[in-house]
mmCIF file of the N, C-alpha and C atoms, coordinates in Angstrom:
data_MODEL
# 
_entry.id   MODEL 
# 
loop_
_atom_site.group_PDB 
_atom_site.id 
_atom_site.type_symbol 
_atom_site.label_atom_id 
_atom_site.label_alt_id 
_atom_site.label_comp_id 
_atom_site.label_asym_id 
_atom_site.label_entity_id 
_atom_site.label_seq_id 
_atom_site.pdbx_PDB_ins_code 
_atom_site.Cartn_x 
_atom_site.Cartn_y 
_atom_site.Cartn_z 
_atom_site.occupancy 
_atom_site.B_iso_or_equiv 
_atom_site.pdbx_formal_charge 
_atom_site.auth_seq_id 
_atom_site.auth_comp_id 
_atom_site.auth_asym_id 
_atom_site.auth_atom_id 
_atom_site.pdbx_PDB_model_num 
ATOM 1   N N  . UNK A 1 1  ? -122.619 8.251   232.750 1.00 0.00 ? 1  UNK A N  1 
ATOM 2   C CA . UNK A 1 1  ? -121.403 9.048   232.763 1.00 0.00 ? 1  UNK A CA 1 
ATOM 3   C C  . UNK A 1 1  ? -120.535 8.644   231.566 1.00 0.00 ? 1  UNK A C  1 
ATOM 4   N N  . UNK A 1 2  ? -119.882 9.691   230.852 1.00 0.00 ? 2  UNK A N  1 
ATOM 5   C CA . UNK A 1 2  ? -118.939 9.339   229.594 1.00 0.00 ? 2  UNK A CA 1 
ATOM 6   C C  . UNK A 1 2  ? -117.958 8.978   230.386 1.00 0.00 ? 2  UNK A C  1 
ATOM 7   N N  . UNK A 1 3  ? -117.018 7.413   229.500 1.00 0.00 ? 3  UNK A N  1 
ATOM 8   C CA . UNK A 1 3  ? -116.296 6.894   230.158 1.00 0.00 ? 3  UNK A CA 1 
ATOM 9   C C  . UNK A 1 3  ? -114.791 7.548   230.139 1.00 0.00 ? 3  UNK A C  1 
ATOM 10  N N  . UNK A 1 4  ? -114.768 8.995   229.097 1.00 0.00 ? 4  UNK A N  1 
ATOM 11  C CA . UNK A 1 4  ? -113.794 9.715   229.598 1.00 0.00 ? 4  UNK A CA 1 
ATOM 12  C C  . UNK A 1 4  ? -113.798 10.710  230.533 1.00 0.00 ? 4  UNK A C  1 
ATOM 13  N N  . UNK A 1 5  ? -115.078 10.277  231.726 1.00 0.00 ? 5  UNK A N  1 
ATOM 14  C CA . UNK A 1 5  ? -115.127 11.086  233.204 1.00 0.00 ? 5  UNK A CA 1 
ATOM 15  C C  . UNK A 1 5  ? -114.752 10.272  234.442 1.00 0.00 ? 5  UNK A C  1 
ATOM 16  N N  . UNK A 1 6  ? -114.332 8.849   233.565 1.00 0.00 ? 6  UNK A N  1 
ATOM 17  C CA . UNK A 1 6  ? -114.387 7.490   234.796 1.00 0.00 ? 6  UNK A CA 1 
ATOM 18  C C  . UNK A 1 6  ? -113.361 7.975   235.435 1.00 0.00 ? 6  UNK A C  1 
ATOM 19  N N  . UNK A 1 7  ? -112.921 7.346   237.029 1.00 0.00 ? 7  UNK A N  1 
ATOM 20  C CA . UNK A 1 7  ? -111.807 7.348   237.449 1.00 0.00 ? 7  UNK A CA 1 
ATOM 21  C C  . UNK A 1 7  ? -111.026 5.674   236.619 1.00 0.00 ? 7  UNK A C  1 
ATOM 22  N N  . UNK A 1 8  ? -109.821 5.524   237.066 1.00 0.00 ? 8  UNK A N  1 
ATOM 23  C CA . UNK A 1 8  ? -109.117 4.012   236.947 1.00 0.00 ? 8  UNK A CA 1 
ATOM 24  C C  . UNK A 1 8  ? -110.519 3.430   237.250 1.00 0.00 ? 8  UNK A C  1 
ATOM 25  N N  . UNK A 1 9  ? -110.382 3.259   238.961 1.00 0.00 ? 9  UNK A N  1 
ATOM 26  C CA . UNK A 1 9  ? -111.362 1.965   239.588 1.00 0.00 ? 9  UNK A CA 1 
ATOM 27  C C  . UNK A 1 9  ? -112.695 1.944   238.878 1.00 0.00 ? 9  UNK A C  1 
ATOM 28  N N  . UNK A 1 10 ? -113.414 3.311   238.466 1.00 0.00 ? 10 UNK A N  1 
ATOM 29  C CA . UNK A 1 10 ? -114.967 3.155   238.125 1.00 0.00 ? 10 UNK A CA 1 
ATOM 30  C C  . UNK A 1 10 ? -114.704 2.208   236.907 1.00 0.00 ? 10 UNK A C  1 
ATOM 31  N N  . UNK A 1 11 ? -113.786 2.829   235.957 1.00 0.00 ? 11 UNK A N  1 
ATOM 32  C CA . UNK A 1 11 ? -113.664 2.105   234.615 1.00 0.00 ? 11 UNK A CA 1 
ATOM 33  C C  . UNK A 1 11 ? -113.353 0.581   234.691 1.00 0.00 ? 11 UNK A C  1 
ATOM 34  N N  . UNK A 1 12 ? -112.306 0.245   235.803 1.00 0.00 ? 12 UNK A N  1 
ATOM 35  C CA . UNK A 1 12 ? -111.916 -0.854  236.041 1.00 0.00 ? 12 UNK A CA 1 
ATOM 36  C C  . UNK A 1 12 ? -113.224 -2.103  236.216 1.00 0.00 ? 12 UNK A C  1 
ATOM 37  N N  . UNK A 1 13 ? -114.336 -1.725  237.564 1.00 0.00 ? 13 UNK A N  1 
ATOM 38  C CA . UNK A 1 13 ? -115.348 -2.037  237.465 1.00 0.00 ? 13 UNK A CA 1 
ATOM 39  C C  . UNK A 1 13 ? -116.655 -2.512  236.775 1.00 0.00 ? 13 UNK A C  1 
ATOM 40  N N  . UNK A 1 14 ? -116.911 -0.996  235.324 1.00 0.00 ? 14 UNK A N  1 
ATOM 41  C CA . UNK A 1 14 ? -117.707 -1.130  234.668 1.00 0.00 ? 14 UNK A CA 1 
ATOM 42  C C  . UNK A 1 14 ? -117.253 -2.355  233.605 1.00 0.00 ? 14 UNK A C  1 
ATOM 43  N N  . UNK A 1 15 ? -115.871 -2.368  233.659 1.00 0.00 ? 15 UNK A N  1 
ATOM 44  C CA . UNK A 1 15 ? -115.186 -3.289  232.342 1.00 0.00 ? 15 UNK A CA 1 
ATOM 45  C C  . UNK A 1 15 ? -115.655 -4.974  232.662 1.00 0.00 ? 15 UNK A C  1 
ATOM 46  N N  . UNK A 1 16 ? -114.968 -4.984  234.107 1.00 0.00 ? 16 UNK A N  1 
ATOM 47  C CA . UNK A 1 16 ? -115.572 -6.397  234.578 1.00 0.00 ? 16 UNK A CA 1 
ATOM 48  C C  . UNK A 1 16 ? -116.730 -6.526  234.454 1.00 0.00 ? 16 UNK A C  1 
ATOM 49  N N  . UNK A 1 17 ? -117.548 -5.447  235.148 1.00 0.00 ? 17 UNK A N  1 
ATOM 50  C CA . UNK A 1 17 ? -119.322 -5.873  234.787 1.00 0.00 ? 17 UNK A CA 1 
ATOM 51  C C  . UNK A 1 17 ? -119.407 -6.375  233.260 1.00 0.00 ? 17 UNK A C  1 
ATOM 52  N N  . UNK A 1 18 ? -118.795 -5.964  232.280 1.00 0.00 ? 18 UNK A N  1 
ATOM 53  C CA . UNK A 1 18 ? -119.206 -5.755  230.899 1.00 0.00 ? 18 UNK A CA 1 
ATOM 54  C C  . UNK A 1 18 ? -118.362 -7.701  231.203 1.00 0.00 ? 18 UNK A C  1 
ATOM 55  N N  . UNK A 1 19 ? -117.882 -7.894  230.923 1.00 0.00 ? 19 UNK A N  1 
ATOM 56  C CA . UNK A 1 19 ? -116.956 -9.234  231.306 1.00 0.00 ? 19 UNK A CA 1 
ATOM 57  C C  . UNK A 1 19 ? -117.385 -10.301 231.894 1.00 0.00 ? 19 UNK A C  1 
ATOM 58  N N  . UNK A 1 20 ? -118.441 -10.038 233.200 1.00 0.00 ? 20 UNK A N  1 
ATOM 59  C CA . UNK A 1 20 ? -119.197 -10.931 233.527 1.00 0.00 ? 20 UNK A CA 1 
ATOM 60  C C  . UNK A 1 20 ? -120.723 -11.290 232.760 1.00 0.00 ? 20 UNK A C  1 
ATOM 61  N N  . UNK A 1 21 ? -120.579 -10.175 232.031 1.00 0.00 ? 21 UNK A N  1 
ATOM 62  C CA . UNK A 1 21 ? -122.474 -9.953  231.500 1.00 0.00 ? 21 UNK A CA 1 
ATOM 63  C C  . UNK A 1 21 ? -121.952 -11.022 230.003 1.00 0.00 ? 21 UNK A C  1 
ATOM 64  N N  . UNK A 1 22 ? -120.815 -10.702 229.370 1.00 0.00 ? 22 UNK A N  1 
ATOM 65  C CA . UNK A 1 22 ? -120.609 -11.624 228.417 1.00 0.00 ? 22 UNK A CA 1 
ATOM 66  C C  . UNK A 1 22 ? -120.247 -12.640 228.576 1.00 0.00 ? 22 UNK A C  1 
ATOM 67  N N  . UNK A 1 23 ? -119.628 -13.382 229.398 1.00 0.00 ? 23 UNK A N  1 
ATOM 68  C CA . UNK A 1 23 ? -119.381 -14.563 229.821 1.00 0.00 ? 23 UNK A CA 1 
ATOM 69  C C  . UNK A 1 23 ? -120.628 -15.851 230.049 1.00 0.00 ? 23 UNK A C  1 
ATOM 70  N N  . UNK A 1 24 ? -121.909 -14.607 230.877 1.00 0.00 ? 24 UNK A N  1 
ATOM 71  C CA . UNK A 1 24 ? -122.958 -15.462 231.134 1.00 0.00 ? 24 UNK A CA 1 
ATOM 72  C C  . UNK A 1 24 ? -123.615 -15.935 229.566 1.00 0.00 ? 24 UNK A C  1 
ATOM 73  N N  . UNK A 1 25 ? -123.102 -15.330 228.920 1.00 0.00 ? 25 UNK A N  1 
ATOM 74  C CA . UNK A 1 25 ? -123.521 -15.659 226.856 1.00 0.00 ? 25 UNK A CA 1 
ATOM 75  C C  . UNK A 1 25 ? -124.998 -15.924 227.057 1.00 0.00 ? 25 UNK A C  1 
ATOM 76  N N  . UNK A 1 26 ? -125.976 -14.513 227.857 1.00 0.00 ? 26 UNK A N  1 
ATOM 77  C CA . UNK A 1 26 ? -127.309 -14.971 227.714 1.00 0.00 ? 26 UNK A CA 1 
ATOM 78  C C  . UNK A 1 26 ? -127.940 -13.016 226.836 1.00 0.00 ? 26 UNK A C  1 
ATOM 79  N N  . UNK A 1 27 ? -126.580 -12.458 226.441 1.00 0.00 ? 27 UNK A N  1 
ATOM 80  C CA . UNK A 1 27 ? -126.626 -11.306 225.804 1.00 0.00 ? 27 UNK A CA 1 
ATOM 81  C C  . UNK A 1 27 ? -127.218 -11.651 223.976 1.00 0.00 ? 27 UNK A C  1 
ATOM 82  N N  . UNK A 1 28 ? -127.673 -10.961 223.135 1.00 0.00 ? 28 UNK A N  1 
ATOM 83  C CA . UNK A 1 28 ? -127.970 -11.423 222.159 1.00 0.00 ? 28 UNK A CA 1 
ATOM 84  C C  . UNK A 1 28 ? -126.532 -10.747 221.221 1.00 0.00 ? 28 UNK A C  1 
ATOM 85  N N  . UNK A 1 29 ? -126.915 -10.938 219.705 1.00 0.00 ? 29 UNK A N  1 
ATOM 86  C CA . UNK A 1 29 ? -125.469 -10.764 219.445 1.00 0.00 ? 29 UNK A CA 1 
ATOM 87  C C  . UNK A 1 29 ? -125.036 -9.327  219.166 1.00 0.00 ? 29 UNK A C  1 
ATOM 88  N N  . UNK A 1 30 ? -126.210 -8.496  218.984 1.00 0.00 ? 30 UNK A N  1 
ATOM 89  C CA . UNK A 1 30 ? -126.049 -6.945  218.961 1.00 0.00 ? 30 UNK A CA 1 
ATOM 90  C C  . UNK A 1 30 ? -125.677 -6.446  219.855 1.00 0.00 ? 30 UNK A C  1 
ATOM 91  N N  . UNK A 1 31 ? -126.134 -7.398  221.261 1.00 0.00 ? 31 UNK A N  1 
ATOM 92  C CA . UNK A 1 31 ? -125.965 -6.499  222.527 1.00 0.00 ? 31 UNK A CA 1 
ATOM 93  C C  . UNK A 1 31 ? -124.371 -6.918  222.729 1.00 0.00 ? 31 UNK A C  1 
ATOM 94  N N  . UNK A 1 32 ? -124.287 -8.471  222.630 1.00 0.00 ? 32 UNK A N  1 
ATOM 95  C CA . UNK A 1 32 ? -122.378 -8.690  223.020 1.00 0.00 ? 32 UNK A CA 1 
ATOM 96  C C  . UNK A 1 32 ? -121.604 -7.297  222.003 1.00 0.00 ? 32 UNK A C  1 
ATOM 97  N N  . UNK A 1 33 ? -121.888 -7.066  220.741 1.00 0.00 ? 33 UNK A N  1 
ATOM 98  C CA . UNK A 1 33 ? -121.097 -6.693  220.192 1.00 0.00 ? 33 UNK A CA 1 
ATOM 99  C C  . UNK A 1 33 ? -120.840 -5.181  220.250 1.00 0.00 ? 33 UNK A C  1 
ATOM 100 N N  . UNK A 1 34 ? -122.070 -4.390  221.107 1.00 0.00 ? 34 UNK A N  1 
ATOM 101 C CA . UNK A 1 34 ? -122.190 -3.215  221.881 1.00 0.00 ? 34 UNK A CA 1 
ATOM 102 C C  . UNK A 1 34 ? -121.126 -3.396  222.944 1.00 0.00 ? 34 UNK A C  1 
ATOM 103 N N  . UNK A 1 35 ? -121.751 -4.730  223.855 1.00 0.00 ? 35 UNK A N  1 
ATOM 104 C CA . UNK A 1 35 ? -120.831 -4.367  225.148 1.00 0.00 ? 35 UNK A CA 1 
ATOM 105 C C  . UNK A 1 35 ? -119.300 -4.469  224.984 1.00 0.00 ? 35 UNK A C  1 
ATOM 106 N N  . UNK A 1 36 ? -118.949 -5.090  223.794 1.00 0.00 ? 36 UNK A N  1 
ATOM 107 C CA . UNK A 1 36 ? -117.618 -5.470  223.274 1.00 0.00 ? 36 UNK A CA 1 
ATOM 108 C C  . UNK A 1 36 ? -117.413 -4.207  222.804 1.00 0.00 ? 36 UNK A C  1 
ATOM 109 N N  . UNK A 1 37 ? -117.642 -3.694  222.427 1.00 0.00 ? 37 UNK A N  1 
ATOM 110 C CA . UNK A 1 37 ? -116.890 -2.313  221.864 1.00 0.00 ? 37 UNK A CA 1 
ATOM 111 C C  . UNK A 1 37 ? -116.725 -1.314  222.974 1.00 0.00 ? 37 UNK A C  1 
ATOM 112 N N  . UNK A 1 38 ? -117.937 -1.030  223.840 1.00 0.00 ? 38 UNK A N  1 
ATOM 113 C CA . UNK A 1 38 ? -117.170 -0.510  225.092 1.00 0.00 ? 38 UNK A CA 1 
ATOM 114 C C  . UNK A 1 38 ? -116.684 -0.676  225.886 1.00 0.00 ? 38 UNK A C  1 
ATOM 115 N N  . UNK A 1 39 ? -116.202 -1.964  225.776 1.00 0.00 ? 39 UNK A N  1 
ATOM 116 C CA . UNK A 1 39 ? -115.311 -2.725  226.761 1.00 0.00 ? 39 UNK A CA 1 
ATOM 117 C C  . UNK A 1 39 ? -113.650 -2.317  226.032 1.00 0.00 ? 39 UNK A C  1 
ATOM 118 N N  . UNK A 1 40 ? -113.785 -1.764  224.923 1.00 0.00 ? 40 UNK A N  1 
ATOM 119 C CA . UNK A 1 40 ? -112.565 -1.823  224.435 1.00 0.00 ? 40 UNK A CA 1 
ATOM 120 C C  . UNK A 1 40 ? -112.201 -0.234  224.566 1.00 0.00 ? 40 UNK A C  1 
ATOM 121 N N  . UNK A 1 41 ? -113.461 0.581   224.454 1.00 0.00 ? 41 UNK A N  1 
ATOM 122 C CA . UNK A 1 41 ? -113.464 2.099   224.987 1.00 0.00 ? 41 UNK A CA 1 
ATOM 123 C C  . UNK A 1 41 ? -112.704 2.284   226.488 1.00 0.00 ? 41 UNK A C  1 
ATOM 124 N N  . UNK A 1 42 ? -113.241 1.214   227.195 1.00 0.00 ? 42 UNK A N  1 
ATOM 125 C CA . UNK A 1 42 ? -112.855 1.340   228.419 1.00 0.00 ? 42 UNK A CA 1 
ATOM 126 C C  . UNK A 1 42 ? -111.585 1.001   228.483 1.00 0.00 ? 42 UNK A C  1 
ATOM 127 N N  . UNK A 1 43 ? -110.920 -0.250  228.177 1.00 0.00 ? 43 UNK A N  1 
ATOM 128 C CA . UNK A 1 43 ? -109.337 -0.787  228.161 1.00 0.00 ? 43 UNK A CA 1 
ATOM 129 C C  . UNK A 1 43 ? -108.738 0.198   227.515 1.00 0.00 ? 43 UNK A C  1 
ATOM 130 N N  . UNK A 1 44 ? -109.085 1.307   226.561 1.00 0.00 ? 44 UNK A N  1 
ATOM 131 C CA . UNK A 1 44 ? -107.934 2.340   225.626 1.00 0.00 ? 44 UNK A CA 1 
ATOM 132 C C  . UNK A 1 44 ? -108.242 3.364   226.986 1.00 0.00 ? 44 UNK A C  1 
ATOM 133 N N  . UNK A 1 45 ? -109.504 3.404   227.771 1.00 0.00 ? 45 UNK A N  1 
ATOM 134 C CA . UNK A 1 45 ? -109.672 4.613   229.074 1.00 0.00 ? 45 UNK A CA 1 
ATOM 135 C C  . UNK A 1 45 ? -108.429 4.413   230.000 1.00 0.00 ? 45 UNK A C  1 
ATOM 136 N N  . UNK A 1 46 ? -108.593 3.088   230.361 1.00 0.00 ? 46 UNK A N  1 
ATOM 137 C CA . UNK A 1 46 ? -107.892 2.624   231.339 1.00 0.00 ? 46 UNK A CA 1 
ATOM 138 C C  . UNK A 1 46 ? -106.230 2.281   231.180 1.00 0.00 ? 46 UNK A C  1 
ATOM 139 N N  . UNK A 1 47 ? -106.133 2.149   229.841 1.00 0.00 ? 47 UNK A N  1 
ATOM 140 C CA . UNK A 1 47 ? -104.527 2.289   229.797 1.00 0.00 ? 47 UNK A CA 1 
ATOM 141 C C  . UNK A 1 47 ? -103.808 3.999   229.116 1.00 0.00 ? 47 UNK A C  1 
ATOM 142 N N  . UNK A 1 48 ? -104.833 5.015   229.397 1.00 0.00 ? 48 UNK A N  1 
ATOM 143 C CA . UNK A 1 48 ? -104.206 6.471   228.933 1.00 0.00 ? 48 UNK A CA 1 
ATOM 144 C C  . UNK A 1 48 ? -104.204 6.729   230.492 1.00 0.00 ? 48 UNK A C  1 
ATOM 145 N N  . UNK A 1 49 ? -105.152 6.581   231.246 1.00 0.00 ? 49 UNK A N  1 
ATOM 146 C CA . UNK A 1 49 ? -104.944 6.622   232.756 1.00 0.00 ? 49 UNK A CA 1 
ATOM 147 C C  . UNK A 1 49 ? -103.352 6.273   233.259 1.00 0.00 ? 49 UNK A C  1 
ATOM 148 N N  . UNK A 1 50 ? -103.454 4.867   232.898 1.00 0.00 ? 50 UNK A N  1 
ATOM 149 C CA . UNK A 1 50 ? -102.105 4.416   233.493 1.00 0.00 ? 50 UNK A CA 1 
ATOM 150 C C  . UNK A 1 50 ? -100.704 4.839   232.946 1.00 0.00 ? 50 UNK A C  1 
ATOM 151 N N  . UNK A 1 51 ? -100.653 5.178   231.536 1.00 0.00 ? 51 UNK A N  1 
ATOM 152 C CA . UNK A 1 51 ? -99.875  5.622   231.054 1.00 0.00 ? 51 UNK A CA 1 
ATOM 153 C C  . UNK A 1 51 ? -99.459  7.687   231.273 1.00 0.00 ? 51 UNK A C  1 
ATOM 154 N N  . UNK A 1 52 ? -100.555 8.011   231.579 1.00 0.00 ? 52 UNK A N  1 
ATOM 155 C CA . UNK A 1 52 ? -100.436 9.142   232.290 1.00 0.00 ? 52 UNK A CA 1 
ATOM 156 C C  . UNK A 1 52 ? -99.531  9.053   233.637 1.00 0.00 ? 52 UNK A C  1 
ATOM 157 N N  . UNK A 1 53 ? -100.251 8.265   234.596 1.00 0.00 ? 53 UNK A N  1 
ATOM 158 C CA . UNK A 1 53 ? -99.661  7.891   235.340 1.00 0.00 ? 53 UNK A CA 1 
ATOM 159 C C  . UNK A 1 53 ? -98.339  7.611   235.519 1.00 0.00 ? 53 UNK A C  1 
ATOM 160 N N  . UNK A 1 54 ? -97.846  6.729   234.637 1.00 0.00 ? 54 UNK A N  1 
ATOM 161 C CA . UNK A 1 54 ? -96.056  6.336   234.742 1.00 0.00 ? 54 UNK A CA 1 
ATOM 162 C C  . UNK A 1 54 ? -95.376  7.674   233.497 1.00 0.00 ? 54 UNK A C  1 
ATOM 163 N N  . UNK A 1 55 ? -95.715  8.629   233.412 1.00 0.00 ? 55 UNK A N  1 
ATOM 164 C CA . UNK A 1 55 ? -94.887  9.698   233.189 1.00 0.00 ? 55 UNK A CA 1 
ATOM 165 C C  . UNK A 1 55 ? -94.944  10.393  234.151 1.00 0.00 ? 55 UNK A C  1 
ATOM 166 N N  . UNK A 1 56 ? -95.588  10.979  235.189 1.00 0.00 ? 56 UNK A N  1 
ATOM 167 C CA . UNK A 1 56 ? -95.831  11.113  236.607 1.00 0.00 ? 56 UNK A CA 1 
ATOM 168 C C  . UNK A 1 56 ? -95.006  10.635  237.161 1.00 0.00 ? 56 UNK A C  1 
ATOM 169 N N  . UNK A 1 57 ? -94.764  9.616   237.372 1.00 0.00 ? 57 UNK A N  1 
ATOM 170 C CA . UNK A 1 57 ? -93.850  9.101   238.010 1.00 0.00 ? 57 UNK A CA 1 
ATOM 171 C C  . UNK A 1 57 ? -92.217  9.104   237.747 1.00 0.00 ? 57 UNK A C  1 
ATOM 172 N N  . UNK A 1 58 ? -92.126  8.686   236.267 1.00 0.00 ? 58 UNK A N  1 
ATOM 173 C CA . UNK A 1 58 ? -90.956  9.169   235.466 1.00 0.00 ? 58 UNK A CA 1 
ATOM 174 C C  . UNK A 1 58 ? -90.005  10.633  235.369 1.00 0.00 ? 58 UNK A C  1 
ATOM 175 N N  . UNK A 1 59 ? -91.557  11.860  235.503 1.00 0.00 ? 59 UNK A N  1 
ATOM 176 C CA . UNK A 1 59 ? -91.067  12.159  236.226 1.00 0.00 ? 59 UNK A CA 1 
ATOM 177 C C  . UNK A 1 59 ? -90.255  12.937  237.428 1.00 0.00 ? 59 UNK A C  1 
ATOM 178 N N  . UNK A 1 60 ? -91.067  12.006  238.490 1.00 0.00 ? 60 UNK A N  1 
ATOM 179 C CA . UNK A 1 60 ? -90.613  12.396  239.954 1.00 0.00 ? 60 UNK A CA 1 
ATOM 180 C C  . UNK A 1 60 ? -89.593  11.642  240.076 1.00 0.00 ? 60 UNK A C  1 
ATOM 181 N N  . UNK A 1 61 ? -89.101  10.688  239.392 1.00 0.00 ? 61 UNK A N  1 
ATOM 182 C CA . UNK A 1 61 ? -88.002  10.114  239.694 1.00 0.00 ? 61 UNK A CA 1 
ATOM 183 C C  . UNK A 1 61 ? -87.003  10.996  239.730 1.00 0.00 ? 61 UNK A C  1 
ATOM 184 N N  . UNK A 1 62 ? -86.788  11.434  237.907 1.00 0.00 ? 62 UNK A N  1 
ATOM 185 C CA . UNK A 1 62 ? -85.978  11.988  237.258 1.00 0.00 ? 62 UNK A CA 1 
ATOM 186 C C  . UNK A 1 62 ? -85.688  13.553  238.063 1.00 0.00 ? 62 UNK A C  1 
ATOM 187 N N  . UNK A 1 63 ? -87.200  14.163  238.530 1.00 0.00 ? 63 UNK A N  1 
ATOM 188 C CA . UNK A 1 63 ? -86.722  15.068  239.461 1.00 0.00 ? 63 UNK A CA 1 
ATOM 189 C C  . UNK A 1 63 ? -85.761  14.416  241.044 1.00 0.00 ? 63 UNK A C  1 
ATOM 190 N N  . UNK A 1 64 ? -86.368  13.216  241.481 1.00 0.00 ? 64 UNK A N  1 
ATOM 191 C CA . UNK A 1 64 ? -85.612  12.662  242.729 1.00 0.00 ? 64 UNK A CA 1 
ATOM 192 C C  . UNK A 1 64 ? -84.014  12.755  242.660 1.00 0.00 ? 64 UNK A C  1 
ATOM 193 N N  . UNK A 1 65 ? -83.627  12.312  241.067 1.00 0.00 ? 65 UNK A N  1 
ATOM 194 C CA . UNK A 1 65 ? -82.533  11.383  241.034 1.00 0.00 ? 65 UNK A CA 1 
ATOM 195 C C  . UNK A 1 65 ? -81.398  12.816  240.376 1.00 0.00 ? 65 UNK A C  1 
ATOM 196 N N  . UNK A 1 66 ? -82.180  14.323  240.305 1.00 0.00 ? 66 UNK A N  1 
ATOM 197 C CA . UNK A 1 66 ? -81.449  15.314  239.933 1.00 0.00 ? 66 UNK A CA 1 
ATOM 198 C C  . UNK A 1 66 ? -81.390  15.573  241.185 1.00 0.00 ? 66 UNK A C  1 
ATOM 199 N N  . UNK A 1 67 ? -82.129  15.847  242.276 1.00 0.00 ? 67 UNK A N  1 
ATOM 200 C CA . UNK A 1 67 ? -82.099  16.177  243.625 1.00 0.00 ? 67 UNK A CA 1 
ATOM 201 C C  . UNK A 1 67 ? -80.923  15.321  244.798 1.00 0.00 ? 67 UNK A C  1 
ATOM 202 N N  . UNK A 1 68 ? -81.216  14.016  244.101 1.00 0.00 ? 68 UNK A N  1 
ATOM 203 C CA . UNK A 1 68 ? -79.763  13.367  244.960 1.00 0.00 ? 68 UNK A CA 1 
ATOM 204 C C  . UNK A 1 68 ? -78.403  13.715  243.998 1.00 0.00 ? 68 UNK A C  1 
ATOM 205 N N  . UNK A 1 69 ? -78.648  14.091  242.325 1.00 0.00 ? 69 UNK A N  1 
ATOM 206 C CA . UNK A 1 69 ? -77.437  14.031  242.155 1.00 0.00 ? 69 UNK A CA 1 
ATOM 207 C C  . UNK A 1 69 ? -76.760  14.926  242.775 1.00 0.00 ? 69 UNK A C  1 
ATOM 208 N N  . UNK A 1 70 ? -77.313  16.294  242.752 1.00 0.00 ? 70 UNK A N  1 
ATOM 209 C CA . UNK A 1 70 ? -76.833  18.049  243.544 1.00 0.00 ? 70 UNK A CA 1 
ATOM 210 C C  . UNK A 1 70 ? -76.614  17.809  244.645 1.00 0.00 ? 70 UNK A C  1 
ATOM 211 N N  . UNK A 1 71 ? -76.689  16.580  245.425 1.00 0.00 ? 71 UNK A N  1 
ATOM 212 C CA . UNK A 1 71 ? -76.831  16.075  247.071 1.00 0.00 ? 71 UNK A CA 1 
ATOM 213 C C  . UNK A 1 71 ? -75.697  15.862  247.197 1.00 0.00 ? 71 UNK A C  1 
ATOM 214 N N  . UNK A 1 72 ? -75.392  15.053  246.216 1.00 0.00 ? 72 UNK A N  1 
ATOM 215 C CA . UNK A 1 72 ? -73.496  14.083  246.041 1.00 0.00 ? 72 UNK A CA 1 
ATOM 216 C C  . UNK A 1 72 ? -73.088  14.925  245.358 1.00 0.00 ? 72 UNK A C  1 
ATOM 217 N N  . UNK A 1 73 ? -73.330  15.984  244.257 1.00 0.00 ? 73 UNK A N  1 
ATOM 218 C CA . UNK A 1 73 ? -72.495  16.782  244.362 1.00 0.00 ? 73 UNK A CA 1 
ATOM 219 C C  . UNK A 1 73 ? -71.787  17.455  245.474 1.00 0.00 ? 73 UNK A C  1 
ATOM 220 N N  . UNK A 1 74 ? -72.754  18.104  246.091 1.00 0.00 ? 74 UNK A N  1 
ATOM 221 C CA . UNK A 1 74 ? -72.280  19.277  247.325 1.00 0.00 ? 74 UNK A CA 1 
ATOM 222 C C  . UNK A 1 74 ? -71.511  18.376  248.437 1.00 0.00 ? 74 UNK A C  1 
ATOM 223 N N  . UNK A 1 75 ? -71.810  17.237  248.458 1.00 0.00 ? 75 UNK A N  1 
ATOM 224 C CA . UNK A 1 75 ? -70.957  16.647  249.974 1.00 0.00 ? 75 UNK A CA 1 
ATOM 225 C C  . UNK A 1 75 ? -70.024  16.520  248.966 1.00 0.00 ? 75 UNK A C  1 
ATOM 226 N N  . UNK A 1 76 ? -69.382  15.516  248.250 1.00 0.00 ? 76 UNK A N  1 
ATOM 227 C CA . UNK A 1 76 ? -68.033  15.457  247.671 1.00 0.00 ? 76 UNK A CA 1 
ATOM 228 C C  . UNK A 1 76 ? -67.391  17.013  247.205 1.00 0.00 ? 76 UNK A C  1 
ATOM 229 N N  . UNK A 1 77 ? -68.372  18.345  247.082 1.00 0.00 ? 77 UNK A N  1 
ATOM 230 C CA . UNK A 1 77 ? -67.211  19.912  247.280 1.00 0.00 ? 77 UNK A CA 1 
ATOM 231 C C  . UNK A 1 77 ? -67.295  19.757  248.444 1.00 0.00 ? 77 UNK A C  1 
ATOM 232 N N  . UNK A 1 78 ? -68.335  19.409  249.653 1.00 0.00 ? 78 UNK A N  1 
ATOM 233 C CA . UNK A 1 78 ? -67.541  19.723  251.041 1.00 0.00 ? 78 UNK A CA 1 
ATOM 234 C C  . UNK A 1 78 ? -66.453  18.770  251.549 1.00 0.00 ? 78 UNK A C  1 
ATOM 235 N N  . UNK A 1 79 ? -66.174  17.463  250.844 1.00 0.00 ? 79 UNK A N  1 
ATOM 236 C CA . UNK A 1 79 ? -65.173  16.366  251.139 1.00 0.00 ? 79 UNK A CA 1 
ATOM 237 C C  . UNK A 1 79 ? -63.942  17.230  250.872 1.00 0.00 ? 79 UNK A C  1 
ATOM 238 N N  . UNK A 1 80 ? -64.335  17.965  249.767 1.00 0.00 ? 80 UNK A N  1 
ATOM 239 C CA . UNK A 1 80 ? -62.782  18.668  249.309 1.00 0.00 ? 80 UNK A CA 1 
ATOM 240 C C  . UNK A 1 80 ? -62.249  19.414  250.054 1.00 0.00 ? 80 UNK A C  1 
ATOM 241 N N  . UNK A 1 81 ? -62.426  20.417  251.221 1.00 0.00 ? 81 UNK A N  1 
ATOM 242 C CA . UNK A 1 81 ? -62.608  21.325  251.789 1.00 0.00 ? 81 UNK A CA 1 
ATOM 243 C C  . UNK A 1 81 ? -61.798  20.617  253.264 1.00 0.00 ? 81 UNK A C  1 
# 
């Protein structure tokens, strides 16, 4: 699967696998320097994910925090009243 079809977790996963396979340093040096480069495919995957993510959120805030402002608007015109 192209790793711009991963979800977060799949990518999250394949990255560690790639992480544990280099650690065991029984990879040769073509292969570390393969798995090193898509390990870095994956960390630029995994932080457009997340960064997608916190504008999403940014924003539902920004919609939340227009929704309470019109909230405190309308009770302080009905305070007036």
């Amino acid at each position: 699967m192209e790793i711009k079809n991963l979800s977060y977790e799949d990518a999250i996963i394949e990255l560690e696998n790639i992480l544990d396979e280099l650690e065991l340093g029984e990879c040769t040096l073509a292969e570390s320097l393969e798995k090193y480069k898509k390990g870095i495919l994956l960390h630029r995957h995994c932080n457009e994910i997340l960064s997608a993510a916190e504008g999403e959120v940014k924003v539902l805030l920004a919609n939340e925090k227009d929704i309470l402002d019109e909230l405190d608007f309308l009770r302080e015109a009905e305070d007036e009243y």
